[in-house]
N, C-alpha and C positions, 0 to 999 in steps of 0.2 A: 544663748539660743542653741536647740538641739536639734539636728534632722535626725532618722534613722534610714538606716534603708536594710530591709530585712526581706524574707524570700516568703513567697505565698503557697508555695504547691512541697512537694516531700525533698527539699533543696535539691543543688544541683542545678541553680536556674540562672548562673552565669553574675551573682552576683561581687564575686571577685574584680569582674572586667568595669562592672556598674561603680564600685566604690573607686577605683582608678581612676575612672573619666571624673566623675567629682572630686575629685581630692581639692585638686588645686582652688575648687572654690572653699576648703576649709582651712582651719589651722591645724586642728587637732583630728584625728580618724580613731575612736576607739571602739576595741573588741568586747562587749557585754555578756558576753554565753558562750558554749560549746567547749568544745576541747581539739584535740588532734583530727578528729572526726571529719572536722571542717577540712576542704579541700576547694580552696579559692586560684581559680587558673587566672594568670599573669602573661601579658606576653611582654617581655621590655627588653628592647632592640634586638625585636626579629627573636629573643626565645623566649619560648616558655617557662614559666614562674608557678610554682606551687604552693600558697603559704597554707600552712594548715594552725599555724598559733599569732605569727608576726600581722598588725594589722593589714591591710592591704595599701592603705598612702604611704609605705614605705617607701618606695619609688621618687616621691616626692620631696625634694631636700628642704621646701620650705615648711613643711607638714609632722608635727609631733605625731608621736601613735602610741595609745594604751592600750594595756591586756588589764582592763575592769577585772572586780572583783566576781563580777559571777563565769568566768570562764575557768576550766579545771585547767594545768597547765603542765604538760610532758616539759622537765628539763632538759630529755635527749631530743625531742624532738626539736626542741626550742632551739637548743646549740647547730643541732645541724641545718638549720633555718638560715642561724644569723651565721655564718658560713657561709651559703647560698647566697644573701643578698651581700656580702661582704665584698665576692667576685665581682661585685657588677661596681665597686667602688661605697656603699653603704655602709657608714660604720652608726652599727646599731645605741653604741652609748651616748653618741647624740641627738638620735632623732626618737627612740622607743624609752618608755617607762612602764612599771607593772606594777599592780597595786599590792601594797601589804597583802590586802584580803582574800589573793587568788590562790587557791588549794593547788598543791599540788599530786600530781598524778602517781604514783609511787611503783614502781616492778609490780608489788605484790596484788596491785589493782589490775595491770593486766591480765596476771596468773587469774585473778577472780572471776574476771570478763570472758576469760577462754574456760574456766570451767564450768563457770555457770551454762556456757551458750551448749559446752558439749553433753550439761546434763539434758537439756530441754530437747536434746533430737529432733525429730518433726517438728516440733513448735520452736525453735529457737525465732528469737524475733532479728535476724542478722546484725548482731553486733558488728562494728569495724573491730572490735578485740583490741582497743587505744587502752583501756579501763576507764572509760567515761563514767557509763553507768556505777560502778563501784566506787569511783572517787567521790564522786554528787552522794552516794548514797553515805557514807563516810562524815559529807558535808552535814546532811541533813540530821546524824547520829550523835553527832558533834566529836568524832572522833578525828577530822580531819589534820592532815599538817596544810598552813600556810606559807608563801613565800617570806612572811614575815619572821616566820619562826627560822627562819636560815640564819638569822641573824641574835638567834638566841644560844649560848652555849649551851643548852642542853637539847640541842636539836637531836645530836645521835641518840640520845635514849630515849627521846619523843619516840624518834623513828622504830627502834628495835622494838618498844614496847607496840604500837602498832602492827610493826611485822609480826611479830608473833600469836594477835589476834588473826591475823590475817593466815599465817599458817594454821591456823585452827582449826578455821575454817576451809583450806585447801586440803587437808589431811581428810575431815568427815566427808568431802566431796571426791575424795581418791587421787587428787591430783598430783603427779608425782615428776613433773617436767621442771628440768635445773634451772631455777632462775638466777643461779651465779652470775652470767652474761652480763643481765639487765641489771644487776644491781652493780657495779663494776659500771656500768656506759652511766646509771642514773649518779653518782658518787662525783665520777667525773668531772658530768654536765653540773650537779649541783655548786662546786668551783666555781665554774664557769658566770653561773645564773648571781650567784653572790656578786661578779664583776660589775653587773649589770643597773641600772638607776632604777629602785626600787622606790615608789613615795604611796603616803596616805592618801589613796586612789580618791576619795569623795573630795577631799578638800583639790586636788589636784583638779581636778573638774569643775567644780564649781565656783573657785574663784579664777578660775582661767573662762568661765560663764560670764561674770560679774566681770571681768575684763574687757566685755566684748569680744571674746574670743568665738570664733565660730565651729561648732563640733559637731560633726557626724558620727552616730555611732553603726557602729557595724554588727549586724548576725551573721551568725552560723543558721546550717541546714534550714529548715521552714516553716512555716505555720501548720502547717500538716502534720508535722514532728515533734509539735509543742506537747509538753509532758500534762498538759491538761486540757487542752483542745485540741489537738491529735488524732492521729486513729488508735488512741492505745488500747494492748500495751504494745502496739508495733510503730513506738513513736522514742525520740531520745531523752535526755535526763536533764533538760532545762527549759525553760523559758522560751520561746524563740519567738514571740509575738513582744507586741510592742510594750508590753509591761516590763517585759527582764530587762529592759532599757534601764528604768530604775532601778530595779532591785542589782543588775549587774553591774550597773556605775556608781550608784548614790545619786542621781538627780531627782529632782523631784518632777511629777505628773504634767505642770504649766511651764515649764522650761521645755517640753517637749514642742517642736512645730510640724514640719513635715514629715510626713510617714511614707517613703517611696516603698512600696512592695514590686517586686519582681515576681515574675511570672514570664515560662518560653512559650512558645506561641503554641505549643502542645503539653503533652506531661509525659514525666517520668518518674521515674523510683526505684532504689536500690536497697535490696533487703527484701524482709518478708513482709505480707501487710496488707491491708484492702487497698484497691488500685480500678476501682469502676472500670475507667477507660482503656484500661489496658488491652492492647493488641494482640493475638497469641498468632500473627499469620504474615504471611509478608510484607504486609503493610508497615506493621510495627519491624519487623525485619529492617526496614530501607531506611525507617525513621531511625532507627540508630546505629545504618549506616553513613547516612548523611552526616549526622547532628554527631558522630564519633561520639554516642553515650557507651562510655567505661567510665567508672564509679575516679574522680580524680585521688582520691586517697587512697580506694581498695583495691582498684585495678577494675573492679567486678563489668558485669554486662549490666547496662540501665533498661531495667523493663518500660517499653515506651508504649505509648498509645495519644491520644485526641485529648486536646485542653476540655479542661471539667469545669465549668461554668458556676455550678452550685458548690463547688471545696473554693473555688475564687474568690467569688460573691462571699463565701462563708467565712475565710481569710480575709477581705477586704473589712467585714462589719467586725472581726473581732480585734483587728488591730488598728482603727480607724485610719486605712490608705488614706492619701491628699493625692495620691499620682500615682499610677503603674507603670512600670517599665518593661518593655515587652524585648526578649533577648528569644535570638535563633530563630524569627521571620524566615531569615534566608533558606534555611531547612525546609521549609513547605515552597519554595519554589519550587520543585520539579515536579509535585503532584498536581492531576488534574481534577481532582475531586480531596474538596479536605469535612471534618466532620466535627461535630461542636456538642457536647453531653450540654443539654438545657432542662435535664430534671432525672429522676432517678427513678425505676419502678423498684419500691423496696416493699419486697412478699409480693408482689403482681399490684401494688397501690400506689399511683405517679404520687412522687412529692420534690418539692423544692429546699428538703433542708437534709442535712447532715446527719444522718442516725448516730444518734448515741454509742452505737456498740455497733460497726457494721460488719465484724465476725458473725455476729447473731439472726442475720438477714440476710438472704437473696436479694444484690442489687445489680440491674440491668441500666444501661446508661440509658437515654432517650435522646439522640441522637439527630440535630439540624444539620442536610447539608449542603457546603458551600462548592461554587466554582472556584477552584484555585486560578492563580495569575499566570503559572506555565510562562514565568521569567527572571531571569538572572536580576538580584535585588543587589548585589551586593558590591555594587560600585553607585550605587544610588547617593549623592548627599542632601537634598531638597527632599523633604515632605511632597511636594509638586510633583516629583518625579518619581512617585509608589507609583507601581499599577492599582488599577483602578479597580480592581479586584480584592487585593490585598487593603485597601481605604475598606473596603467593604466590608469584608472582615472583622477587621478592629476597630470598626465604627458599631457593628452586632457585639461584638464582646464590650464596650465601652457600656451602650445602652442597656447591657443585661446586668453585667456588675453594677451600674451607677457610678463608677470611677473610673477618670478618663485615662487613657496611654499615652505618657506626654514623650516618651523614646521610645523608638524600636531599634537596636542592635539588628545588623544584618549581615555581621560576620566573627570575626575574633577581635579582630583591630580594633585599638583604641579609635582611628577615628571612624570605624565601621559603626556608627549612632548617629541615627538620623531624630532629629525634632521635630516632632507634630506640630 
């Protein structure tokens, strides 16, 4: 049996904290998509935790965690990871494994990442510059290296042959910045990553299935970011709806159960890109003073505005949710007025779906609004004890999407989740 729990709106919607509070009802927590990009906040004993490769049940000592085949995978980033949770007492060769199948990310992807973004000027679609996009594309070319291939003697001339396609193409792009550094940290890390318990990701899954074992897989970024339901092309280079559950682990379609999507009880987005609801005035100002949206990988400012009802609803039916999980309620306590996009005017014409290409369009949000609760939620633990306001609220978002909110998260803390 499989649950997922993946993110509904352009990530960034706290589901780090979501996959922690479930852990312990798993064995397994594995990572099926993204790369470095991901930036999953942790708080474990009182600090903050940032994985951006390690699953998130790491924390967990009863709890195994895979890096699936379809995540791309930085060996430096990886190392300075298992470092990180090492301090806190976690030794990663007992509790992490990585599938043969996961590519990895190499220098020369970065270099490709940052010069691709610097040819696009005004249109750059804001890469994080990880080399996500150019690893996946590598993937897709079949020119990739995998983690498996570390384990092949002729790994170094896989690699040089690669790099040097790779410089080919940095040469005809003009780019001229020394990546001696990263290749030196990637070499290193590579070491390192060899230490590491590597197995045939599909079988490791699926007869740990047929075990009875019970497995949550985990996304990156969100359904909004999906490389083919997306807002592309200002979206990332995988899967991130409930499909790359397969395709990123090897299970199959009916082993899948629950589909938890996340969603904050507003939105945000980091990068370039369509954003309906975005706020450009103080409103949006306060909301990502409250809610501390900075980009957890990039540092960056998160452009915030009012949850979007139709990207929900349009996330909820493409990756069939069973439950939403609603994170940063407590963020709209202090407004007395909040606002809800319930259809889109795209060209001056109200509709209720998704535009195909919505660079191509003028879209205006249409806009329901509510009384806010104007109270401190955040020592709330009983359902009973929302205001009666906020029930309001997410009893209209529940009815509009057709999929109910069964948590609201009402601060950082793991036990800050309250149960509907």
């Amino acid at each position: 049996m499989v649950d997922a729990i993946l993110g509904l709106q352009w990530g960034d919607e706290g589901k780090g904290k979501i996959v922690d509070y479930f852990a312990p009802q798993y064995d397994i927590i594995a990572r099926f998509q993204g790369g470095p990009n991901a930036g999953h906040t942790l708080y474990v004993e009182g600090k903050k935790v940032v994985l951006h490769q390690i699953p998130s049940g790491v924390f967990h000592p009863h709890t195994v965690n895979l890096i699936g085949n379809g995540v791309v995978l930085d060996p430096v980033t990886l190392k300075r990871e298992c470092e990180t949770v090492a301090g806190f007492g976690v030794d990663v060769r007992k509790n992490m494994f990585i599938s043969h199948r996961t590519h990895l990310i190499l220098p020369t992807h970065r270099a490709l990442d940052k010069a691709s973004e610097l040819q696009k000027g005004n249109d750059k679609i804001g890469s994080t510059l990880k080399g996500i996009g150019p690893a996946y594309m590598d993937k897709t070319g079949r020119n990739g290296l995998r983690v498996g291939d570390l384990l092949d003697k002729n790994f170094t001339t896989s690699y040089i042959r690669l790099r040097l396609k790779h410089q080919r193409m940095l040469d005809s792009m003009g780019f001229q910045e020394d990546i001696t550094p990263w290749e030196e940290e990637f070499f290193d890390a590579i070491e390192f990553l060899r230490s590491l318990n590597v197995v045939n990701g599909e079988y490791f899954i699926n007869e740990s299935i047929v075990a009875g074992k019970k497995v949550l897989a985990e996304g990156a970024q969100g359904s909004m970011l999906d490389i083919d339901f997306g807002t592309f092309p200002f979206v990332t280079s995988s899967n991130t709806t409930t499909s790359g559950v397969c395709n990123g682990l090897g299970v199959a379609p009916q082993k899948i159960r629950d589909v938890m999507g996340v969603t904050k009880a507003y939105c945000t987005r980091v990068g370039s890109g369509p954003f309906p609801t975005e706020l450009h005035d103080a409103v949006g100002e306060e909301l990502r003073k409250l809610g501390n949206e900075f980009g957890a990988t990039t540092g960056r400012p998160r452009r915030c505005g009012w949850i979007d009802l139709i990207a929900l609803k349009y996330a909820c039916m493409i990756n069939g949710v069973t439950k939403v999980i609603m994170t940063k309620a407590d963020v709209l306590d202090k407004f007395e007025t909040l606002e809800v996009c319930t259809a889109y005017k795209v060209d001056g014409k109200e509709s209720e779906c998704v535009p195909f290409q919505m660079t191509r369009h003028q879209i205006e949000p249409v806009l329901r609004s509510f009384q806010g609760w104007s109270t401190d939620t955040t020592e709330v633990k009983k359902h009973a004890d929302l205001p009666v306001k906020m029930k309001e609220y997410v009893d209209y978002i529940n009815k509009f999407i057709g999929v109910d909110v069964s948590h609201i998260s009402n601060g950082p803390g793991r036990d800050q989740i309250v149960i509907v």
